[in-house]
C-alpha positions, 0 to 999 in steps of 0.5 A: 713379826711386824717389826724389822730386826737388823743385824749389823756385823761392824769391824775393821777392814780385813776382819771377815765381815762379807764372808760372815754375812753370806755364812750367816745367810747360808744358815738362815737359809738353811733354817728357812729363816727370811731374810736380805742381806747387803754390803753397806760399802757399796751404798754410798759408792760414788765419785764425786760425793753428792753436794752437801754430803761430803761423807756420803751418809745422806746417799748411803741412807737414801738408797738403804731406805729405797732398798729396804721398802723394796725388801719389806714391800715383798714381807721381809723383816729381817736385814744383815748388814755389813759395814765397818762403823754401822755398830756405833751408836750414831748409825742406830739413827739412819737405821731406824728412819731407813727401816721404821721406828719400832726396829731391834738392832743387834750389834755384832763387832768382828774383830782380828789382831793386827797381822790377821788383819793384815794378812788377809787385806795383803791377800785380798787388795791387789792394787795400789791400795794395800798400804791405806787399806792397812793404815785405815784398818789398824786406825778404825780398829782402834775407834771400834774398840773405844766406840762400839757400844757395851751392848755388841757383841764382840767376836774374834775372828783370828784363828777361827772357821767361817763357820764357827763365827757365823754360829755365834754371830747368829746366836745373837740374833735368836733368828733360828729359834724366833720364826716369823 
């Protein structure tokens, strides 16, 4: 294979997108399937925003282009990545100068109900944050929901196994089957 695929796993806060990424990794280890994996909220995570770059995207590109020529130096073709918005349609661009132009996109939206959502972030955000994280979660859900393009594929996570989203999330890859 000589062109990079990228699989984005988009959803709300909440909806399980780092447990499924690192379930889908374990499956394509699992087939022998290359790949790399990275949490995009960790790519622009730094106080204060860079001048000029008030939202953060110009570092989070940066450093996903610097940490995918390391990857595609060693031969890897294929990227799981996670982040809230990266399957809206505007993220395809920084996907594509960070990656290479000839790059197959696969969009996958996670998505949970409002409690599911709010249940696991009461579990998981210890600190001061659990009421914002709340309020952002059922706001960007909102956005997802009208913006995802028609293309994702949408997969709900509420009452369902890790194991069982991964599946479908890697079915729509065709990574297990398309070797290379």
């Amino acid at each position: 294979m000589d062109h990079a695929e990228v699989l984005l796993i988009g959803g709300r806060a909440g909806v399980g997108k780092s447990t499924v990424a690192w379930e889908v990794s374990a499956g394509l280890r699992g087939a022998e399937v290359p790949h790399a994996v990275v949490e995009g909220d960790f790519m622009g995570q730094v106080h204060p925003a860079p001048e000029g770059d008030p939202d953060r995207s110009r570092i989070t590109e940066r450093n996903l282009a610097a940490l995918w020529a390391n990857y595609a130096r060693l031969g890897y073709r294929r990227l799981v990545y996670t982040n809230t918005a990266s399957v809206l349609p505007e993220s395809a661009a920084m996907f594509t100068r960070a990656m290479g132009a000839d790059l197959r996109i696969v969009r996958v939206l996670l998505t949970a109900s409002d409690a599911t959502a709010t249940a696991r972030l009461t579990g998981r955000e210890l600190g001061s944050e659990l009421e914002r994280e709340v309020g952002n979660s059922i706001r960007k859900a909102r956005l997802l929901d009208e913006r995802t393009p028609a293309d994702a594929v949408r997969v709900a996570t509420d009452g369902r196994t890790v194991t069982d989203i991964a599946r479908e999330v890697l079915a729509a890859t065709g990574w297990i089957t398309a070797r290379s």
